[in-house]
C-alpha positions as CSV (number, residue, x, y, z in Angstrom):
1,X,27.9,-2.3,14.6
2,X,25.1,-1.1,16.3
3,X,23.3,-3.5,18.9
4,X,19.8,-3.0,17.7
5,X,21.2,-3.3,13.6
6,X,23.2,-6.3,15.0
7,X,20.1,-7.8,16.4
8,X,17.6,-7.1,13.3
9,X,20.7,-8.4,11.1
10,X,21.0,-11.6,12.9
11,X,16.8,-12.3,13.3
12,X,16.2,-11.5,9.4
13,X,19.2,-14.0,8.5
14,X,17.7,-16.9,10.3
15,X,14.0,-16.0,9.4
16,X,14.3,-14.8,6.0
17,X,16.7,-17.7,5.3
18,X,14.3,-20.8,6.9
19,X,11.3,-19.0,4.7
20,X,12.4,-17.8,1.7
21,X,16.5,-18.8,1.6
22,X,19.0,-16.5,-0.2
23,X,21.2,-16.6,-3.3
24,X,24.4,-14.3,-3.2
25,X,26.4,-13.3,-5.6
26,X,29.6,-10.9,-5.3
27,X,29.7,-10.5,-1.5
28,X,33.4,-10.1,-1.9
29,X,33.3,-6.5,-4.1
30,X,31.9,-5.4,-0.8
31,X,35.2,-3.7,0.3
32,X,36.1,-5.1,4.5
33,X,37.1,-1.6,5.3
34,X,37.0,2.1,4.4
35,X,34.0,3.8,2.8
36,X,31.6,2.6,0.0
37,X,28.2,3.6,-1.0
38,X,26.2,0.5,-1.3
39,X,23.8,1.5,-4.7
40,X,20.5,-0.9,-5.1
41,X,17.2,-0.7,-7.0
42,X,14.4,-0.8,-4.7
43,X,11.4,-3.3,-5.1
44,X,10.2,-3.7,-1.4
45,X,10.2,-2.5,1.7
46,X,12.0,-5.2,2.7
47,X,14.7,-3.7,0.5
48,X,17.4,-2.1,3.4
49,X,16.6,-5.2,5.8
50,X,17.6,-7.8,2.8
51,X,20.6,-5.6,2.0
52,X,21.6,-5.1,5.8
53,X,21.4,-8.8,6.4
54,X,23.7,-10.2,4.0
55,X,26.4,-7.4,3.8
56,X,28.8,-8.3,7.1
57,X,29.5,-4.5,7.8
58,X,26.8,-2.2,8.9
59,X,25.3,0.3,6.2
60,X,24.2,3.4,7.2
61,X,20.8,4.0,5.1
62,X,19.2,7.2,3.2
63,X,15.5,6.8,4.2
64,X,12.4,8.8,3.2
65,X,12.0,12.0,5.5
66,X,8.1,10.5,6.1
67,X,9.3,7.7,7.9
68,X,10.7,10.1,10.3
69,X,7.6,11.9,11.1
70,X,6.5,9.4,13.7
71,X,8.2,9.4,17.5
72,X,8.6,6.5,18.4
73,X,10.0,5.3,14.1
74,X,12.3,7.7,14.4
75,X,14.2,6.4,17.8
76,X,14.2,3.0,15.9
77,X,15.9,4.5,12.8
78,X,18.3,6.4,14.5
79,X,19.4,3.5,16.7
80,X,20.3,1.0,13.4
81,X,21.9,4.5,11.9
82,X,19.3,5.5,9.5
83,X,19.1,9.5,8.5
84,X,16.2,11.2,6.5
85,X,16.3,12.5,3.1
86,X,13.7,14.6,1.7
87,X,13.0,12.8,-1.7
88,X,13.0,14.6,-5.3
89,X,15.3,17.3,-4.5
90,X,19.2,17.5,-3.7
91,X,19.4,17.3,-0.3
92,X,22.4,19.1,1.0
93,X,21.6,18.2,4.9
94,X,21.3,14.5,4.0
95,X,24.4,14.3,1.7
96,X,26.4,16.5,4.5
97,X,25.3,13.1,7.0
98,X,26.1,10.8,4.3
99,X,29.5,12.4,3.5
100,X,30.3,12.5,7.4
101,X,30.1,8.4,7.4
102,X,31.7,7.5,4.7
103,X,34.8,10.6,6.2
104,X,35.0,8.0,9.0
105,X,35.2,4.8,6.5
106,X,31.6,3.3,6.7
107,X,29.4,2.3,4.5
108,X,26.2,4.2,3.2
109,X,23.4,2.3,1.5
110,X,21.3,4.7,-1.2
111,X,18.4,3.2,-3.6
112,X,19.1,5.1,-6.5
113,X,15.5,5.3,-8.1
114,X,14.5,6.9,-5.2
115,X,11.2,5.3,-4.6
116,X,9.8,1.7,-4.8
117,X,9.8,0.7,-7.8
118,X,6.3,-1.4,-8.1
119,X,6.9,-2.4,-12.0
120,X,10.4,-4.2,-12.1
121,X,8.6,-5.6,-15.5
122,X,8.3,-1.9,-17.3
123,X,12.1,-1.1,-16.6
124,X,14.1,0.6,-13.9
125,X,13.2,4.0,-12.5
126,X,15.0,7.2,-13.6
127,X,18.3,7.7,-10.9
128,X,18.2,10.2,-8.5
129,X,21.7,12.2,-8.3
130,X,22.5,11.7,-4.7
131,X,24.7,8.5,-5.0
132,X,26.7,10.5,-8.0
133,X,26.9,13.6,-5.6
134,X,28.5,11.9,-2.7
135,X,30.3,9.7,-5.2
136,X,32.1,13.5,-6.5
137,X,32.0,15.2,-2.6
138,X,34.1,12.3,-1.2
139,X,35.7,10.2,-3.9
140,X,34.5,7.2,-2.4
141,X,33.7,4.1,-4.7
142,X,30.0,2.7,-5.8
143,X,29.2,-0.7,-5.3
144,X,26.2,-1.8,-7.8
145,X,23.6,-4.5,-6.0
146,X,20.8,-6.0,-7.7
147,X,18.2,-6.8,-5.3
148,X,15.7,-9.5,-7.3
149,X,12.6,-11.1,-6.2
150,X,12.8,-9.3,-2.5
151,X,8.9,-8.3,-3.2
152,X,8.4,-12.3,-2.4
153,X,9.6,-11.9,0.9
154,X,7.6,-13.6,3.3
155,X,5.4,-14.1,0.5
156,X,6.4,-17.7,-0.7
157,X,8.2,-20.5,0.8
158,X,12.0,-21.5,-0.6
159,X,10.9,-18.1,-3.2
160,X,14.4,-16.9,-2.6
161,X,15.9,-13.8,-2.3
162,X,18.5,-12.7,-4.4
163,X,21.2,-10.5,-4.2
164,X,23.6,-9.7,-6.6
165,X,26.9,-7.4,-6.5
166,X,29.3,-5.9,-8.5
167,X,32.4,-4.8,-9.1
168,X,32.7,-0.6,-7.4
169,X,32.7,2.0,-10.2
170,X,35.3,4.0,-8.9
171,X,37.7,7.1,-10.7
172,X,35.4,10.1,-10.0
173,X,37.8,12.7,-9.1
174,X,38.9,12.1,-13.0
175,X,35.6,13.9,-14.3
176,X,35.2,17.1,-15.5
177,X,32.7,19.0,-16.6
178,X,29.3,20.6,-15.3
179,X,28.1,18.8,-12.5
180,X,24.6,17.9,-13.5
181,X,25.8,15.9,-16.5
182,X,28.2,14.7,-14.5
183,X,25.8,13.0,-12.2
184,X,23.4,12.4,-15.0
185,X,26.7,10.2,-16.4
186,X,27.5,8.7,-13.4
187,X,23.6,7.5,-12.9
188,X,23.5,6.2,-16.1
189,X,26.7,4.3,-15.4
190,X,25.1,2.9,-11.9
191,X,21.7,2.0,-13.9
192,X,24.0,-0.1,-16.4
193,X,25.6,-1.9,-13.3
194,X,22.1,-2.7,-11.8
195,X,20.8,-3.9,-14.9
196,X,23.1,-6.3,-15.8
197,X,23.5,-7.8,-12.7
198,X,19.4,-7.9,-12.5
199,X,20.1,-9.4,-15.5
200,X,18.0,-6.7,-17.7
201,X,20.6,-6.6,-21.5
């Protein structure tokens, strides 16, 4: 684990959990070695600090390209092992990065709508493909989390966090078939996971 991941990790746990404490649900599905891709709805941007804090093993994060664009941001993302992605289009460069880390049996953390979602209460966002097209490239299993209430962060005293995670989706190399309906399945599939842990029927 990175030191500078290791040291947000550990701050956020003991800050986050005096202010707000957190409910967890399903730590165990998160596999203790080999790859994974950590899938979550986004509310916040608290979003990949909640999600690195409770998961023991470093992820390795997909981030907006924009949060690249300043200096001294972009030394800080690089040293807790975030890469860009340029959002709204299939971004071979980023899954190429993604694909190498999860190769060497890390984890990589996506948020599958792509963008903030800032109306939970209208439904989830459409998914973007990339989790489904490193999910094909490298065979590597899904794990579903439902991040809930993170937009309280900080917000709230005792407003806890929760985080809920399921069971991987795995058996990709099984599907056939043109490969934008297979991602199109395989979001849907991840979107069902999300929502019923969220607890959305």
């Amino acid at each position: 684990m990175m030191p500078l991941y290791a040291a947000v990790k550990g701050f956020c746990w003991v800050t986050v959990g005096l202010y707000n404490g957190f409910h967890i649900e399903g730590l165990e599905n998160i596999p203790k070695e080999g790859p994974g891709i950590v899938v979550a709805n986004h509310l916040s941007n608290w979003d990949p600090v909640i999600l690195g804090t409770i998961v023991p093993r470093q992820i390795f994060f997909m981030a907006k390209k924009e949060l690249f664009d300043n200096p001294i941001a972009a030394k800080a993302f690089k040293m807790v092992g975030a890469f860009k992605v340029r959002r709204g289009e299939a971004d071979r460069d980023a899954i190429r990065e993604a694909a190498e880390h999860l190769e060497q049996g890390r984890l990589v953390g996506v948020f599958v709508e792509g963008t903030r979602n800032r109306n939970i209460k209208e439904g989830f966002l459409p998914p973007q493909p990339g989790a489904a097209m490193l999910a094909v490239k490298t065979g590597a299993p899904i794990i579903p989390v439902a991040l809930v209430n993170t937009g309280g962060t900080f917000k709230k005293m005792r407003d806890k966090v929760i985080v809920r995670v399921g069971a991987a989706i795995t058996g990709f190399e099984t599907r056939a078939g043109k490969h934008r309906l297979i991602y199109d399945e395989i979001g849907g599939q991840i979107m069902k996971s999300i929502a019923t842990l969220y607890g959305v029927q």
